[in-house]
VOPAGU-2260 file (C-alpha; in pm, 1 decimal, decimal comma):
REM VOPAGU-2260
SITE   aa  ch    i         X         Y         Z
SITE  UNK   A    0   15473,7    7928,3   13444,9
SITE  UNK   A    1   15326,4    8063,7   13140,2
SITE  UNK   A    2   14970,9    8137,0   13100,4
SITE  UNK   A    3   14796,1    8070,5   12826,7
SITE  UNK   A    4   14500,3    8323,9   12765,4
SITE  UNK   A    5   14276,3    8244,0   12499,8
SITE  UNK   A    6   14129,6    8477,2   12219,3
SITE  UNK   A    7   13767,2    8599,2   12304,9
SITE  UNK   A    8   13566,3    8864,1   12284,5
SITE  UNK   A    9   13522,5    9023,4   12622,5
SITE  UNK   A   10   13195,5    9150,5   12803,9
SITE  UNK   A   11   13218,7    9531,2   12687,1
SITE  UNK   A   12   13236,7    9433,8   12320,8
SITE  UNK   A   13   12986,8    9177,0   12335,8
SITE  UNK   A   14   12749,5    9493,6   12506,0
SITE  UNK   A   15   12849,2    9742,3   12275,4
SITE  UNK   A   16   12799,8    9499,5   11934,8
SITE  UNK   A   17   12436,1    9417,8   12110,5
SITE  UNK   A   18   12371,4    9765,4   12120,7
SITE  UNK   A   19   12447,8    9873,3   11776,2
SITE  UNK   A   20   12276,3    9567,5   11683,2
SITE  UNK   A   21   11933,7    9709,1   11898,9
SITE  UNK   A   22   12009,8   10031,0   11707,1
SITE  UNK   A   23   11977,3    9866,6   11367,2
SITE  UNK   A   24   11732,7    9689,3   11427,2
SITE  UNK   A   25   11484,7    9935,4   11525,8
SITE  UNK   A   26   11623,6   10178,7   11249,2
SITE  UNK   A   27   11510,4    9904,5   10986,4
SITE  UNK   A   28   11177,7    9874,3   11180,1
SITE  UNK   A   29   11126,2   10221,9   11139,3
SITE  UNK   A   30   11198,4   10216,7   10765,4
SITE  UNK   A   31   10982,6    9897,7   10688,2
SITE  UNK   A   32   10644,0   10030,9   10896,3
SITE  UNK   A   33   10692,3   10400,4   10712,9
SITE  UNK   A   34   10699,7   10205,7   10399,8
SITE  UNK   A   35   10405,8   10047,4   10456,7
SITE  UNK   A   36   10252,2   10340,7   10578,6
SITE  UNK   A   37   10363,5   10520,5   10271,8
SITE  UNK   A   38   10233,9   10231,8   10031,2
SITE  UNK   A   39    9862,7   10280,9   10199,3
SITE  UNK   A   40    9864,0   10649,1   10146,4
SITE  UNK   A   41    9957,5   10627,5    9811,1
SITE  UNK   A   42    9711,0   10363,4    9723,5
SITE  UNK   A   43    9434,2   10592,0    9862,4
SITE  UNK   A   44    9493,5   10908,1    9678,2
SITE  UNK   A   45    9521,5   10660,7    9361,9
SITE  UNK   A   46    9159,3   10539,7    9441,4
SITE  UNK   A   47    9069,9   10886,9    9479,2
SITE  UNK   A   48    9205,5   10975,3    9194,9
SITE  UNK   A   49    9051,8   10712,7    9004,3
SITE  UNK   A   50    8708,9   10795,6    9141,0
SITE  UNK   A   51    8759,8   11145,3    9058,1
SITE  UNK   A   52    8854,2   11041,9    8705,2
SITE  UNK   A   53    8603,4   10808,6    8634,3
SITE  UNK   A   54    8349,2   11065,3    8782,1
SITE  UNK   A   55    8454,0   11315,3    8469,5
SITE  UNK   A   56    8440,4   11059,0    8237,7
SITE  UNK   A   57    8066,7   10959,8    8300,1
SITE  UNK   A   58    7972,7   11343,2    8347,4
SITE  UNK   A   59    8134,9   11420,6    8009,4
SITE  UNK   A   60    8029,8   11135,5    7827,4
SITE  UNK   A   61    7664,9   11218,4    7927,3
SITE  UNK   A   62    7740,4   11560,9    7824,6
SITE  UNK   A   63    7862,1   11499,8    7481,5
SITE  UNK   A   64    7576,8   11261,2    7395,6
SITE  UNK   A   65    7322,0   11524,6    7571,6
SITE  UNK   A   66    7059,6   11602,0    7277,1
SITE  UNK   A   67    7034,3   11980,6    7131,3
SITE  UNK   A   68    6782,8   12212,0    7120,0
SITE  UNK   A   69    6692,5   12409,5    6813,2
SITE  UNK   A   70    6913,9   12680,5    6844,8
SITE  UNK   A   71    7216,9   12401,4    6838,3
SITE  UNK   A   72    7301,5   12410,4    7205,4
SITE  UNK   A   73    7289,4   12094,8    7425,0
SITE  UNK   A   74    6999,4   12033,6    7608,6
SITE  UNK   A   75    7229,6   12066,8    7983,0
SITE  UNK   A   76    7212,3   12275,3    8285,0
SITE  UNK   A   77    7456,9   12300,7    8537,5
SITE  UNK   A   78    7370,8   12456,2    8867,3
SITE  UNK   A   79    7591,0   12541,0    9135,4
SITE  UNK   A   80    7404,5   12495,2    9506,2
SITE  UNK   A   81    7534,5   12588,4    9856,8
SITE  UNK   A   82    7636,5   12208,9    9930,7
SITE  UNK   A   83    7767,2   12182,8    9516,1
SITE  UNK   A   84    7634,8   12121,8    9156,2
SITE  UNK   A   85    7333,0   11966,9    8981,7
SITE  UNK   A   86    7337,2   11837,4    8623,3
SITE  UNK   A   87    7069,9   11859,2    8458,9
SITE  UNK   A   88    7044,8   11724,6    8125,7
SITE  UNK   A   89    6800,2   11591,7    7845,8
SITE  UNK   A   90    6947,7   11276,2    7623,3
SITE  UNK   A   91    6807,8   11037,4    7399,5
SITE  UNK   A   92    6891,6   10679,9    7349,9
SITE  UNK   A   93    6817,5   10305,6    7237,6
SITE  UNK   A   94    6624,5   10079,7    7497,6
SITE  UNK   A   95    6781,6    9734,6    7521,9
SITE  UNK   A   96    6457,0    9597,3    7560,2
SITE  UNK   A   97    6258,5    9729,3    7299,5
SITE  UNK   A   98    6527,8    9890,4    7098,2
SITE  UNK   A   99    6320,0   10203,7    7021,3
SITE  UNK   A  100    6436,6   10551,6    7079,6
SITE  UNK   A  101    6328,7   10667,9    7379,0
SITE  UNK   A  102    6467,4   11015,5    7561,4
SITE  UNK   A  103    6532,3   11066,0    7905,2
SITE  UNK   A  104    6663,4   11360,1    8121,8
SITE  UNK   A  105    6916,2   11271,8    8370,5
SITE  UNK   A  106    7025,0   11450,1    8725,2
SITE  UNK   A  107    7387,7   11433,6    8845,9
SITE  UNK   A  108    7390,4   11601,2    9188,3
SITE  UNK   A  109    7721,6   11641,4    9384,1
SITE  UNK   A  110    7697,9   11782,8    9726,3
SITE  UNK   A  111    7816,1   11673,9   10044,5
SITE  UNK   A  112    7651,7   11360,7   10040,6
SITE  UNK   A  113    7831,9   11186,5    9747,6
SITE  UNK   A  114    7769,9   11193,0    9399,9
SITE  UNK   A  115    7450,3   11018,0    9242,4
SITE  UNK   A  116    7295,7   11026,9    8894,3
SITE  UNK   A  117    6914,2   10987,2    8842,7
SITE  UNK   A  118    6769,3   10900,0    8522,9
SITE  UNK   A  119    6373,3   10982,3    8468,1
SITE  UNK   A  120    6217,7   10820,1    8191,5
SITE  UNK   A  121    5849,8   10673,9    8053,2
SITE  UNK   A  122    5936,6   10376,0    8195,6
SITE  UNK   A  123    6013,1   10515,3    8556,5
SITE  UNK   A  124    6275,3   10715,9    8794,2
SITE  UNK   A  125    6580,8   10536,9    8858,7
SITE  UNK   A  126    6843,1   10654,6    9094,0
SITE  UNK   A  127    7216,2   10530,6    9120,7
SITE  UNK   A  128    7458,9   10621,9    9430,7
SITE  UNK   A  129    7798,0   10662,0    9256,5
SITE  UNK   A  130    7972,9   10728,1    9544,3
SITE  UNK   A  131    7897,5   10825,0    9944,6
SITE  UNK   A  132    8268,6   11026,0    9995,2
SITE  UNK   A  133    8221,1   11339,7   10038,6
SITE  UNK   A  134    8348,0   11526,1    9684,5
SITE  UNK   A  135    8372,7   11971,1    9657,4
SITE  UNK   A  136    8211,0   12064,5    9317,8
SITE  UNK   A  137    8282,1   12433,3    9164,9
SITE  UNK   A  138    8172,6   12553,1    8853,5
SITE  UNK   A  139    8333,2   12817,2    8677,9
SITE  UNK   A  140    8145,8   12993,9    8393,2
SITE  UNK   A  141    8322,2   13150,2    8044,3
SITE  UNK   A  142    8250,0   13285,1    7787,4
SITE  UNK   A  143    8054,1   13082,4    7474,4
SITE  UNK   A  144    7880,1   12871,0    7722,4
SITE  UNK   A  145    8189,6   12700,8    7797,3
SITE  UNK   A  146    8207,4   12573,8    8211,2
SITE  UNK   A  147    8486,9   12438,9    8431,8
SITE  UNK   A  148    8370,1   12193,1    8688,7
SITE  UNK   A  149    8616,7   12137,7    8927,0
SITE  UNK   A  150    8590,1   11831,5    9194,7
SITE  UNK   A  151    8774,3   11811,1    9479,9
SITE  UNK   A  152    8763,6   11466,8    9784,3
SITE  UNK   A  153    9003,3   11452,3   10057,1
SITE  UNK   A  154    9323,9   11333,9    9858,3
SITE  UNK   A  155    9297,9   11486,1    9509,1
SITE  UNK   A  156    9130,8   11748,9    9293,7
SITE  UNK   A  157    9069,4   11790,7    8902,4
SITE  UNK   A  158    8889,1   11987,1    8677,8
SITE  UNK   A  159    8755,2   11993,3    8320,4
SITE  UNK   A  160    8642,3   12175,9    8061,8
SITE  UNK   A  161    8298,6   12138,5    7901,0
SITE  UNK   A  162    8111,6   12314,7    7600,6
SITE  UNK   A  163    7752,6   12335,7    7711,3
């Protein structure tokens, strides 16, 4: 009598592909929530950096349009503080509602509270958070009343150069 014996996988192999299949699939797991993890990181330092950015930009553009006194130099003082740096600085500018020329000083103060700028003029104070994250300030002074104002959050740190 010849028995017949059919192909099949048998009980070892079926454990052993189950078990590289387990492996895989927790490798892959692994990969996907690092990625993801990854992805958020990333996307916060980019806000950071963007808030950091966009910080300078508004800081610079206020100092290039700050007015000058009679000697030629702008009308700006920067002062460093134990917590960071306060802005001052005197502008002038058109008022959308009466379009006259009015002049106003405005305050930028960075310290460990956030960043806000207040502007002062005949009309009234008026004060606007920029941001409530913590952001480092450090000014550097050079020669030719030239300063470096460095700002530093959690994530990312930049500095410029400004001609006071």
């Amino acid at each position: 009598m010849t028995l017949f014996r059919k192909s099949a996988f048998t009980l070892i192999e079926l454990l052993v592909s189950l078990a590289l299949s387990g492996i895989l699939i927790l490798i892959l797991n692994n990969l996907i929530s690092n990625s993801f993890f990854m992805d958020s990181k990333i996307r916060n330092q980019l806000e950071y950096r963007l808030q950091i950015e966009h910080l300078l930009l508004q800081i610079e553009a206020d100092i290039h349009s700050a007015s000058n006194k009679p000697n030629g130099s702008k009308s700006i003082k920067l002062v460093p503080t134990q917590d960071g740096v306060i802005l001052y600085l005197k502008r002038f500018g058109i008022s959308p509602a009466t379009e006259q020329i009015i002049g106003f000083d405005a305050v930028w103060t960075i310290d460990t509270l956030g960043v806000s700028r207040l502007v002062r003029t005949s009309k009234g104070t008026f004060t606007r958070i920029i941001s409530t994250t913590f952001i480092a300030a450090e000014v550097e002074k050079f020669p030719n009343s030239v300063v470096r104002l460095k700002l530093t959050n959690d994530a990312f740190s930049k500095s410029k150069m400004f001609k006071l």
